[in-house]
DSSP file (Angstrom, degrees, kcal/mol; ACC not computed):
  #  RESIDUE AA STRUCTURE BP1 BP2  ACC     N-H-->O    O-->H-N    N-H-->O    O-->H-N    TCO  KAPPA ALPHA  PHI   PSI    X-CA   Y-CA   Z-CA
    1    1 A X              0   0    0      0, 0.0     0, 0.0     0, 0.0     0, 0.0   0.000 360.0 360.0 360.0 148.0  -24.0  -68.3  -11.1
    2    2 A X        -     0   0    0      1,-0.1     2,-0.4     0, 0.0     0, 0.0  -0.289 360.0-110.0 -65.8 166.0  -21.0  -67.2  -13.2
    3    3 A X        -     0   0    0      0, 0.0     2,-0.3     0, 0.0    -1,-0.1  -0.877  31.3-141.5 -76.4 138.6  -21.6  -65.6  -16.6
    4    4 A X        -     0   0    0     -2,-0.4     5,-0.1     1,-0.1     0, 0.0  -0.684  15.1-108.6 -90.6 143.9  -20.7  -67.6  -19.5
    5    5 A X        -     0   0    0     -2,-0.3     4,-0.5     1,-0.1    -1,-0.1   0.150  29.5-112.1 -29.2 177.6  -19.0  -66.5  -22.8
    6    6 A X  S  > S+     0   0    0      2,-0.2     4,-3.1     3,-0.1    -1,-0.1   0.621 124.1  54.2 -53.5 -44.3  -20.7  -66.4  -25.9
    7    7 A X  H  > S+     0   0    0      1,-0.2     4,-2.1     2,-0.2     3,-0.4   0.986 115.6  42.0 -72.2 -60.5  -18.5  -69.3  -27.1
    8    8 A X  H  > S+     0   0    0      1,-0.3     4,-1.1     2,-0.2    -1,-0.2   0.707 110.5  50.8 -74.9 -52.1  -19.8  -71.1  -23.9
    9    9 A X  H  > S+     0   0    0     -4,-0.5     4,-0.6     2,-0.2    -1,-0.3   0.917 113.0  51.0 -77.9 -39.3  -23.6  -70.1  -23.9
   10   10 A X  H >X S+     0   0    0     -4,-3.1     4,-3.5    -3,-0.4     3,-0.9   0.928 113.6  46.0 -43.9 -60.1  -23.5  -71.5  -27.9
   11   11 A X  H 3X S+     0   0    0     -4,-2.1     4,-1.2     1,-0.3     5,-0.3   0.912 112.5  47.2 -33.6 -93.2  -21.8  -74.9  -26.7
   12   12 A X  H 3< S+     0   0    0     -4,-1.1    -1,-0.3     2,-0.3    -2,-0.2   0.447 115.0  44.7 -43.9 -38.2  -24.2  -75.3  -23.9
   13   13 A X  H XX S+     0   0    0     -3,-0.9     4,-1.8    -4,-0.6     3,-1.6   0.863 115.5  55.0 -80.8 -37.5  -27.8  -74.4  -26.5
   14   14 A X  H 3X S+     0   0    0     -4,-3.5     4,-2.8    -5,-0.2     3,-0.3   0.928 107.5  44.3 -56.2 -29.3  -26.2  -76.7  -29.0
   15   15 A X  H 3< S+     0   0    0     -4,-1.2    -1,-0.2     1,-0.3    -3,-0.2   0.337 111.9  47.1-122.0  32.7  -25.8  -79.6  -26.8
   16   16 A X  H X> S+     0   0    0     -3,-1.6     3,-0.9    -5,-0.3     4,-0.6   0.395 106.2  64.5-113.9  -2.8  -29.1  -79.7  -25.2
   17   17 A X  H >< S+     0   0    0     -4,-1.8     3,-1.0    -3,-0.3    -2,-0.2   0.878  96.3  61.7 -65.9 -45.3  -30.5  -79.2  -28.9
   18   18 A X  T 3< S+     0   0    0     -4,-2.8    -1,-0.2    -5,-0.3    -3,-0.1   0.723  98.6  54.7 -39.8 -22.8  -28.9  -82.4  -29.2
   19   19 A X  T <4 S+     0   0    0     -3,-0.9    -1,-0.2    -5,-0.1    -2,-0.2   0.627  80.8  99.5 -95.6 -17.7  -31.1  -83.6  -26.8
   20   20 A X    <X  -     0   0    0     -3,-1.0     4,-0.8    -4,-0.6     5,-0.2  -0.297  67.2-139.9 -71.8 130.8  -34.4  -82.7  -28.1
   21   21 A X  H >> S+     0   0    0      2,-0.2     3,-4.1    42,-0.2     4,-0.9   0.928  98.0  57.7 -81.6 -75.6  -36.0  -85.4  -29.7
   22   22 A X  H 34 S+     0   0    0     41,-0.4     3,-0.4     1,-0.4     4,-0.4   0.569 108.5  43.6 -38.7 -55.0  -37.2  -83.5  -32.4
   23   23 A X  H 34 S+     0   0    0      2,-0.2     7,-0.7     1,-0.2    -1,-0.4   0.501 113.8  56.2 -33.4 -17.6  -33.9  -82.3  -33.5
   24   24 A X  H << S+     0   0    0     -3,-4.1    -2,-0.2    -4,-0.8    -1,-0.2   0.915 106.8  54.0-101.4 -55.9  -32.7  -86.5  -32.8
   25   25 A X  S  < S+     0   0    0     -4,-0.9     2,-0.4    -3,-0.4    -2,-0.2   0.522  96.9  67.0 -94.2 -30.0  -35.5  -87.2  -35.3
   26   26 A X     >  -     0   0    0     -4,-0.4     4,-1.6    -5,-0.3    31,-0.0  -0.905  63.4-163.6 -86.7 118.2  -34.2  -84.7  -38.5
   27   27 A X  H  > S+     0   0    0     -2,-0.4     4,-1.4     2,-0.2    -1,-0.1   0.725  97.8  53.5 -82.9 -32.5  -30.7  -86.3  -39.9
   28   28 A X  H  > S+     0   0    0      2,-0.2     4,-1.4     3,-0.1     3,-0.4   0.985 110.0  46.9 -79.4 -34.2  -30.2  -82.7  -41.6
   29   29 A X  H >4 S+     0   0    0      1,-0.2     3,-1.4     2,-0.2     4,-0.2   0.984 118.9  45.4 -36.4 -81.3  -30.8  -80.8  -37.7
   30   30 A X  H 3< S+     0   0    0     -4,-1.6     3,-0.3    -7,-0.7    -1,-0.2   0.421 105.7  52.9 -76.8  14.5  -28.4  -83.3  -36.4
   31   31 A X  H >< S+     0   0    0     -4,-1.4     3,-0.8    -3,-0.4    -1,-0.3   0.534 106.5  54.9 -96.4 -26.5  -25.8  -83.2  -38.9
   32   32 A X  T << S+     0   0    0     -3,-1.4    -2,-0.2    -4,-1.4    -1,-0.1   0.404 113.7  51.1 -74.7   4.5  -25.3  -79.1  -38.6
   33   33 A X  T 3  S+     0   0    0     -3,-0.3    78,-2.1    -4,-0.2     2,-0.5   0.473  98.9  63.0-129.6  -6.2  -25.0  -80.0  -35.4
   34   34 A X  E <  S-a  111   0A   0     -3,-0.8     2,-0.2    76,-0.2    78,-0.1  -0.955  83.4-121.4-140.1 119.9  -22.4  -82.7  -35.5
   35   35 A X  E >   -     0   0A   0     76,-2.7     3,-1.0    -2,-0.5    15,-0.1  -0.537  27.1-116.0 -64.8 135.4  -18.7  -81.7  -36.7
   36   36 A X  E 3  S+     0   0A   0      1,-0.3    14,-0.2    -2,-0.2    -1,-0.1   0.591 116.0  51.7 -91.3 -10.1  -17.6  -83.9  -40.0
   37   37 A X  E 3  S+     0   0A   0     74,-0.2    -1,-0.3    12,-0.1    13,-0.2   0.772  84.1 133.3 -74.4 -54.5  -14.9  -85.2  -37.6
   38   38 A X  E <   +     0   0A   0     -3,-1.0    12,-0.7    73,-0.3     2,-0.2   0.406  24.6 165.0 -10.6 146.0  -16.8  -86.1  -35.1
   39   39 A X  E     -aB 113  49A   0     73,-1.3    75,-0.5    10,-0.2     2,-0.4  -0.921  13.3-163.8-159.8 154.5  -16.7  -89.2  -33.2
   40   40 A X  E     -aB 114  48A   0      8,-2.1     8,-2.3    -2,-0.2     2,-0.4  -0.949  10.5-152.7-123.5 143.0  -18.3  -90.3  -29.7
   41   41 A X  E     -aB 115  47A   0     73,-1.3    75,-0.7    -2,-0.4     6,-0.2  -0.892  41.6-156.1-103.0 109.5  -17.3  -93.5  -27.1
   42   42 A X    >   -     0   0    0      4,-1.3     3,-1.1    -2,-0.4    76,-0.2   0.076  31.4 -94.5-101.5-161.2  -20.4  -93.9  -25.6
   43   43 A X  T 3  S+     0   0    0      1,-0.3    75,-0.3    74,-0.1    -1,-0.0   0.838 120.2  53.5 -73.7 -24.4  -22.2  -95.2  -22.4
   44   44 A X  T 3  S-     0   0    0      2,-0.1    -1,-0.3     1,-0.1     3,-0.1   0.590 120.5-107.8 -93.9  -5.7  -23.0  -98.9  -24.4
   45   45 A X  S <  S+     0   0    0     -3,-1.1    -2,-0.1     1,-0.3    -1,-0.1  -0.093  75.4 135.1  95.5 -31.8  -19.4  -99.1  -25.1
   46   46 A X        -     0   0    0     -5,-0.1    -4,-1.3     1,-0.1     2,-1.0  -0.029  54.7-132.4 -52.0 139.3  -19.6  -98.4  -29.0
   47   47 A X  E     -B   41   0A   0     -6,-0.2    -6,-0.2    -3,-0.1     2,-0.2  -0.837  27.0-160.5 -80.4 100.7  -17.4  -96.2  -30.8
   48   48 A X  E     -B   40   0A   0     -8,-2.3    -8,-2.1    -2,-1.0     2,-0.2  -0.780   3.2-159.6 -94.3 155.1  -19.8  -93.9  -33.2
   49   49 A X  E  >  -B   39   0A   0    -10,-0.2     4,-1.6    -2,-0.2   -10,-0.2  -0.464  42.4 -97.9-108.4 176.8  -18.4  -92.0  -36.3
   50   50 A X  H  > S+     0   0    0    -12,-0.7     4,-0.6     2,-0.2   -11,-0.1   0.699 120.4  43.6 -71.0 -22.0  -20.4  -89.2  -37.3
   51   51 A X  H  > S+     0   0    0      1,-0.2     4,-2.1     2,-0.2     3,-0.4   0.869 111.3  58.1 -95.6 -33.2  -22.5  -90.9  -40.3
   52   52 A X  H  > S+     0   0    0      1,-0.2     4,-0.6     2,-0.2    -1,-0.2   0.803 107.6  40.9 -62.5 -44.7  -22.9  -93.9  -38.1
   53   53 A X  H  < S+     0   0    0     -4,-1.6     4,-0.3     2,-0.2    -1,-0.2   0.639 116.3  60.9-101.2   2.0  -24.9  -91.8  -34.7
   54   54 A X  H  X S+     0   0    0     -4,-0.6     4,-2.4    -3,-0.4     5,-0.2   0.985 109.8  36.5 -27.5 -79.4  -26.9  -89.8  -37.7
   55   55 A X  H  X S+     0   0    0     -4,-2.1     4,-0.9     1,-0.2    -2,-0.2   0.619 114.0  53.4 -67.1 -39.5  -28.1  -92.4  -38.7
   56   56 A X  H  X S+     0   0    0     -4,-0.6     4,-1.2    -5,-0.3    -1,-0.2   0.918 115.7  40.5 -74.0 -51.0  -28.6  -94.3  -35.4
   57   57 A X  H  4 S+     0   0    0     -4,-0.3     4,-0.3     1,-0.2    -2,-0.2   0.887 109.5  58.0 -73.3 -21.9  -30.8  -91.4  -33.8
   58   58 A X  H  < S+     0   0    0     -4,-2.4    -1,-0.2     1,-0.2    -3,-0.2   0.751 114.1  35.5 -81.4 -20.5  -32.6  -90.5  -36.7
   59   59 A X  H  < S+     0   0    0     -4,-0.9    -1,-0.2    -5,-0.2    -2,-0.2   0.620 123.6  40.3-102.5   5.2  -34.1  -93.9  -37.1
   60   60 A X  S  < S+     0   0    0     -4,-1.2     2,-0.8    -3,-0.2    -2,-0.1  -0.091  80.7 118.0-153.4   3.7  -34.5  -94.9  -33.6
   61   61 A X        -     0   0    0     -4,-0.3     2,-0.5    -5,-0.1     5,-0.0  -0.824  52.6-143.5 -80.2 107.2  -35.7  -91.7  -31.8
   62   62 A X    >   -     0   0    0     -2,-0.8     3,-1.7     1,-0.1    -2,-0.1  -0.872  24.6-127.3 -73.0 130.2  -39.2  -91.7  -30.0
   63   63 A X  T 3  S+     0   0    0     -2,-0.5   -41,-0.4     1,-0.3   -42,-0.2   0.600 102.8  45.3 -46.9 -30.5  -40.5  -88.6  -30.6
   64   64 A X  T 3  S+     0   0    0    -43,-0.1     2,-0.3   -44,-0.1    -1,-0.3   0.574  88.8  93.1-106.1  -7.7  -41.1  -88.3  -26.7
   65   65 A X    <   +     0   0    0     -3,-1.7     2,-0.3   -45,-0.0    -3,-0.0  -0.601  36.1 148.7 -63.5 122.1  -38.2  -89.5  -25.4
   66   66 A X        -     0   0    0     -2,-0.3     2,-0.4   -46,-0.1   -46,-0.1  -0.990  43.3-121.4-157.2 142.5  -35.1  -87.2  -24.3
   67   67 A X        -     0   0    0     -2,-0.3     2,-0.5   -48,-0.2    24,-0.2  -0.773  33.6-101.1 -95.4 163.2  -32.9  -88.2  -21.4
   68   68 A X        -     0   0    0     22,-2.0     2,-0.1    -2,-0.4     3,-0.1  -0.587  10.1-134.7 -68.7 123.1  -32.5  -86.0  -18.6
   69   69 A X        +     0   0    0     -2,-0.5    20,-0.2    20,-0.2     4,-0.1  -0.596  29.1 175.4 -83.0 126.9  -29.8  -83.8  -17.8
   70   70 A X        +     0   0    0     -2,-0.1     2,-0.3     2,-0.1    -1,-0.1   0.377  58.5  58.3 -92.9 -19.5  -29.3  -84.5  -13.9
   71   71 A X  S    S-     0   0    0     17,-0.2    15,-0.0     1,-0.1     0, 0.0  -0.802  92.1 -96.7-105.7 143.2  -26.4  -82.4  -13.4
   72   72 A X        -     0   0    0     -2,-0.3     2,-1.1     1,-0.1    16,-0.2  -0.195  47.3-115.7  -6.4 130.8  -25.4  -78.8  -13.7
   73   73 A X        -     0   0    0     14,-0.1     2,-0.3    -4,-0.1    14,-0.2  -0.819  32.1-161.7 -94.2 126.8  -23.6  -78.2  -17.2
   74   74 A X  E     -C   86   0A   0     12,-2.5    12,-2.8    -2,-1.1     2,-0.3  -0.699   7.4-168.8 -91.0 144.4  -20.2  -77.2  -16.5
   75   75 A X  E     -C   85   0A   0     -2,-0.3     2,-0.3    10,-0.2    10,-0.2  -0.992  14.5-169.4-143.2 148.6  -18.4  -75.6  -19.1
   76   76 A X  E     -C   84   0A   0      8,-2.9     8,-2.3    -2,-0.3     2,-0.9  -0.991  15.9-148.0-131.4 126.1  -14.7  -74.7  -19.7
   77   77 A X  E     +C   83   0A   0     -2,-0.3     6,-0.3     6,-0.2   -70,-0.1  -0.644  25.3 167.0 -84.3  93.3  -13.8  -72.5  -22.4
   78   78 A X        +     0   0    0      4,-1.0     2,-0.2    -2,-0.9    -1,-0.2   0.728  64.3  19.7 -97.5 -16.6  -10.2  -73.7  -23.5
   79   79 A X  S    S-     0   0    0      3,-0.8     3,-0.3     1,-0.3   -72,-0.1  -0.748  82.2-104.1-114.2 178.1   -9.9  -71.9  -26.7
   80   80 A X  S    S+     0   0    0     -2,-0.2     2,-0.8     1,-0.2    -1,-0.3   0.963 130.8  26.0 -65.6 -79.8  -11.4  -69.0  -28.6
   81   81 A X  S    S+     0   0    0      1,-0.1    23,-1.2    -3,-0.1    -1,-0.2  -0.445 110.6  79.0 -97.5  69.8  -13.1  -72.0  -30.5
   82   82 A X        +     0   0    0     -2,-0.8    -4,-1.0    -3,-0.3    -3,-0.8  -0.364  44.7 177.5-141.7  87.0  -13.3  -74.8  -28.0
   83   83 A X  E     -C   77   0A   0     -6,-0.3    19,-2.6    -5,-0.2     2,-0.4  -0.436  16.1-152.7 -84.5 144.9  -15.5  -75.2  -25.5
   84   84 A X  E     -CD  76 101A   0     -8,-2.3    -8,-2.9    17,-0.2     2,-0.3  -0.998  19.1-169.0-118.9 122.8  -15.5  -78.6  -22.8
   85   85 A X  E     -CD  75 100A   0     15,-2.1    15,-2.0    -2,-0.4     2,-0.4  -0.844   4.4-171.9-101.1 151.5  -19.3  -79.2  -21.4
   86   86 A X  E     +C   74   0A   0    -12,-2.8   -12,-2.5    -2,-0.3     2,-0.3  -0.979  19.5 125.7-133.2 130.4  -20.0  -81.9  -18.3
   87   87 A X        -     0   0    0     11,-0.4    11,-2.5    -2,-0.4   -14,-0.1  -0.914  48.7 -94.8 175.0 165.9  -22.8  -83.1  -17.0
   88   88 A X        -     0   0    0     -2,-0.3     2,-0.2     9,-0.2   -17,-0.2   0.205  26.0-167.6 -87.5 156.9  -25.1  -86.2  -15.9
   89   89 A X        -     0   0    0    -20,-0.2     7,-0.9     7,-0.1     2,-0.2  -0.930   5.9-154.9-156.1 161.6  -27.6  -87.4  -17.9
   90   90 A X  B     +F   95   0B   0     -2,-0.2   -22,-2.0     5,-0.2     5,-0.2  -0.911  17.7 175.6-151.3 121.1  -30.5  -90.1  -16.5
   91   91 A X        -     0   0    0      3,-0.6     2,-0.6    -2,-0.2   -24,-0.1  -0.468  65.7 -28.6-137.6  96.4  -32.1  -92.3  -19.0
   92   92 A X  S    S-     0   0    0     -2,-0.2     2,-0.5     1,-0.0    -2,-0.0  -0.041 132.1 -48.5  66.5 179.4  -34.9  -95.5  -18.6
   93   93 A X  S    S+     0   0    0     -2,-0.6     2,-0.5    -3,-0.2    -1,-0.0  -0.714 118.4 126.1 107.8  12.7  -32.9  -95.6  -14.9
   94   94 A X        -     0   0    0     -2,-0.5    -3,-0.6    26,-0.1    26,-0.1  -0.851  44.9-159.9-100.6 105.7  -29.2  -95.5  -16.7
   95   95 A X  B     -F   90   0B   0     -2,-0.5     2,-0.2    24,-0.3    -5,-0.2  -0.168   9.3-176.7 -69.4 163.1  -26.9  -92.5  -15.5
   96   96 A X        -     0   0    0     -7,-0.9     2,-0.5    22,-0.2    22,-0.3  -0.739  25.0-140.7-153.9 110.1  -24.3  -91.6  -17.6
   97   97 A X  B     -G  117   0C   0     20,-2.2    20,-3.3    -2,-0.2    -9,-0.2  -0.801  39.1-151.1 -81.6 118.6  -21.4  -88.7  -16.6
   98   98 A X        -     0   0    0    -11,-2.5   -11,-0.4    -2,-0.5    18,-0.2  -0.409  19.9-165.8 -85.8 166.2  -21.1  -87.0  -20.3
   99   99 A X        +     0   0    0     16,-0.3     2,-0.3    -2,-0.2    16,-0.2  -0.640  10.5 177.9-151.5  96.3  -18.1  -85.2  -21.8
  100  100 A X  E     -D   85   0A   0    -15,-2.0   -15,-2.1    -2,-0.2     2,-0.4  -0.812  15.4-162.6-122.4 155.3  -18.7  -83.0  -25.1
  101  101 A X  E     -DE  84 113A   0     12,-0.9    11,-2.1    -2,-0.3    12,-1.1  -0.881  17.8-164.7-126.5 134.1  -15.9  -81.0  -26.8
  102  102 A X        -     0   0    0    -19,-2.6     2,-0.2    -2,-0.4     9,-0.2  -0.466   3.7-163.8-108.9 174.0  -17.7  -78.0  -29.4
  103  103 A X        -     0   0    0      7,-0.3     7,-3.1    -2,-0.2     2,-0.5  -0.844  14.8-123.8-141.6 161.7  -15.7  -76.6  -31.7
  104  104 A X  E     +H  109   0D   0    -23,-1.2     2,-0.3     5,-0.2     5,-0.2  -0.960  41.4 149.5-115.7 137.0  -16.3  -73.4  -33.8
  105  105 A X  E >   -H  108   0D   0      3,-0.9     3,-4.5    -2,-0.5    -2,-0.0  -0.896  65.3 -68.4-139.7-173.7  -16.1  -73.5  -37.5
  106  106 A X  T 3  S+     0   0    0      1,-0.3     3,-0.1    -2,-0.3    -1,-0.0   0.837 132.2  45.4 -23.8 -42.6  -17.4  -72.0  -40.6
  107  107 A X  T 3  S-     0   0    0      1,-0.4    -1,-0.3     3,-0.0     2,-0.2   0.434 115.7-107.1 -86.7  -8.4  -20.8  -73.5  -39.7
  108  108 A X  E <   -H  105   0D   0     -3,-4.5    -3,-0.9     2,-0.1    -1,-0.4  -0.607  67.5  -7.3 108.8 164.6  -21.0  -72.7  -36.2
  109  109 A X  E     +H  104   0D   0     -5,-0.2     2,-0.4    -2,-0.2    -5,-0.2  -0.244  64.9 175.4 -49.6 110.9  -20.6  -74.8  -33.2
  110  110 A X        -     0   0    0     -7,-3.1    -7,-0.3    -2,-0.3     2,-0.3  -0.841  34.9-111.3-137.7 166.9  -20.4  -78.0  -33.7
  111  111 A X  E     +a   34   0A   0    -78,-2.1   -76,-2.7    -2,-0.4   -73,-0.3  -0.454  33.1 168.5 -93.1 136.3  -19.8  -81.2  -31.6
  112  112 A X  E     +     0   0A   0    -11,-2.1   -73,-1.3     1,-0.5     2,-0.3   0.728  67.4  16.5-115.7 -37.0  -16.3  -82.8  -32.4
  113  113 A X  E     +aE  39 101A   0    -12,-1.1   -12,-0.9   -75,-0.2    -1,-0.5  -0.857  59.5 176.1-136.2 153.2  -16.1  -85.4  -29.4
  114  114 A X  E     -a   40   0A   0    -75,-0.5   -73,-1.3    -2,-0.3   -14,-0.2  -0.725   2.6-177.9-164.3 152.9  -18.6  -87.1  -26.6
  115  115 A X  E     -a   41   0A   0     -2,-0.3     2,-0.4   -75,-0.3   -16,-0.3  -0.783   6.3-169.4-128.8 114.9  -18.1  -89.3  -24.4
  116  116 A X        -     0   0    0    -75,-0.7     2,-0.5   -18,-0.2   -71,-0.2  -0.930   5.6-168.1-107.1 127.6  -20.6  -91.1  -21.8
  117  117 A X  B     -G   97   0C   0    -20,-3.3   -20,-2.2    -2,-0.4   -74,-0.1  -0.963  24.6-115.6-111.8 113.7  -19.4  -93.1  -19.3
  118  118 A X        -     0   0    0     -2,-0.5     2,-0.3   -75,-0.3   -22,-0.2  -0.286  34.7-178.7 -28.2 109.5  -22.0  -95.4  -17.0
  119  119 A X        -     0   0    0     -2,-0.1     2,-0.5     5,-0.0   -24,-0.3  -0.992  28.2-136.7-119.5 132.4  -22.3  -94.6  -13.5
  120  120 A X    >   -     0   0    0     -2,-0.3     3,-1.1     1,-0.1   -26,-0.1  -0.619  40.4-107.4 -62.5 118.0  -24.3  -96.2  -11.0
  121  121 A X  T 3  S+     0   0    0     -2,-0.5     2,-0.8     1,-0.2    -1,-0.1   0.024 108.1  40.7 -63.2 168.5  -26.1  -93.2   -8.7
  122  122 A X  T 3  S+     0   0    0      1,-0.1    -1,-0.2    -3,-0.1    -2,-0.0   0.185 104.1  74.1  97.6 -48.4  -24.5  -93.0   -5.5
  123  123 A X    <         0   0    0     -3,-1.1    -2,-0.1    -2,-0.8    -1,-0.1   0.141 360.0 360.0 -93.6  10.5  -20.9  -93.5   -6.8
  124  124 A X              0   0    0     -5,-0.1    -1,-0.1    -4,-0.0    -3,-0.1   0.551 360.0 360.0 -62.3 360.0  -19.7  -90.5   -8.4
C-alpha cells in the first residue's frame, strides 16, 4: 500500500470521524468538522447546506449506528490544501459510492463537498 501525505492521512481520519456516531451525535464535533461552505448532494437526493446536515445528524443519530465503509478509501491529493477521498459505504442494505473534497484552513481540515450516489451491489 502506498504512503499517503500528511494532507491525505488528515482527510482520510477526518472523514471516517464523520462516521462515528458519537462525533454524528455532538453538533459542535461535527461543525469543526464541516467547512462553513460546505454543501453535500446526497444518496436520498437532497441537497444539504452545512447548518441544515448539523442539524439533521445531530438529532437523528442512534448512538450505535455508523454505516460501513465497503471500499478502500482512495485519496488524491490535488492541492497543498485539497484532498479528494472515494469510497463505498453500506447502510440498512443501501450502497452508496461517496465523494468528499477536504480542504485545509485555519481550522484544519475540513469537509467542503460530499456527494453519495446510490448503487445497487453488483453494478459498479
Amino acid at each position: 500500500m502506498p504512503e499517503h501525505s500528511p494532507a491525505v492521512e488528515a482527510a482520510i481520519e477526518r472523514e471516517l470521524r464523520l462516521l462515528d456516531p458519537e462525533i454524528r451525535h455532538t453538533p459542535e464535533q461535527v461543525g469543526a468538522l464541516l467547512h462553513p461552505d460546505f454543501h453535500e448532494f446526497g444518496a436520498s437526493g437532497r441537497h444539504w447546506d452545512r447548518a441544515s446536515l448539523i442539524e439533521m445528524l445531530t438529532s437523528t443519530t442512534d448512538p450505535g449506528a455508523r454505516p460501513s465503509v465497503t471500499s478502500p478509501i482512495e485519496a488524491t491529493q490535488l492541492a497543498a490544501d485539497l484532498v479528494h477521498l472515494t469510497f463505498d459505504t453500506e447502510n440498512n442494505g443501501r450502497h452508496a459510492h461517496r465523494s468528499s473534497l477536504w480542504r485545509r484552513t485555519e481550522d484544519g481540515w475540513q469537509l467542503y463537498f460530499h456527494q453519495g450516489t446510490p448503487f445497487s451491489p453488483g453494478t459498479k
